[in-house]
C-alpha positions, 0 to 999 in steps of 0.5 A: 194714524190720521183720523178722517171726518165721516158726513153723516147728514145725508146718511141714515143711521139705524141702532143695531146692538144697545150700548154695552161697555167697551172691553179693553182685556177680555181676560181680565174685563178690564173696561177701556178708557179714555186716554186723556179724559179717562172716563169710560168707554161704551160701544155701539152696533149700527148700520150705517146707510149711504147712497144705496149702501150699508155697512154694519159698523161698532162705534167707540162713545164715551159713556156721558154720550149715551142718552136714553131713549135709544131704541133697537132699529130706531135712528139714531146720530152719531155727532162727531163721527170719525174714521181711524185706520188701524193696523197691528200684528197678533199671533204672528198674523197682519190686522188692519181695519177702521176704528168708529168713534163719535162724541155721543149716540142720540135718538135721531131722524131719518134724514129726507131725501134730496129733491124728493117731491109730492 
């Protein structure tokens, strides 16, 4: 499926959940990987907030994109950000959803609001 491009300038981005090794088979914890480069994946928890909406999203880094200085509740950026729409069937049963994946997470800044004045 297509992947789409997700503008984050005007977005302001908050860490939710640390990075954590993204699980591939949670029977045998195998760790996924990245198709071509092979290197590992981490995942992300954020809220992602937009023009007076939030969502609570996970997104898909590989591993040399998590710096350090990353703080829980902190802003962070997400270069790269893409949106990947997914469907498949499990157990019987119709799934779909949107996959996140971006080139690194970094410390950020919230961003200023457009037209704000003193």
């Amino acid at each position: 499926m297509r992947s789409i491009r997700v503008e984050t300038s005007t977005a302001t981005i908050l860490l939710t959940e640390t990075p954590e090794p993204k699980v591939r088979d949670r029977q045998t914890g195998e760790i996924a990987k990245d198709a071509i480069s092979g290197e590992a994946l981490m995942k992300v928890g954020v809220v992602y907030i937009d023009e007076g909406e939030s969502a609570l999203i996970h997104v898909t880094i590989p591993e040399s994109g998590v710096t350090d200085g990353l703080v829980l509740g902190a802003p962070v950026s997400l270069p790269g950000l893409i949106a990947r729409p997914w469907e498949s069937v499990f157990n019987g049963q119709q799934r779909h959803g949107i996959a996140y994946r971006a080139a690194a997470v970094t410390a950020g800044a919230i961003p200023a609001t457009i037209g704000a004045g003193a």
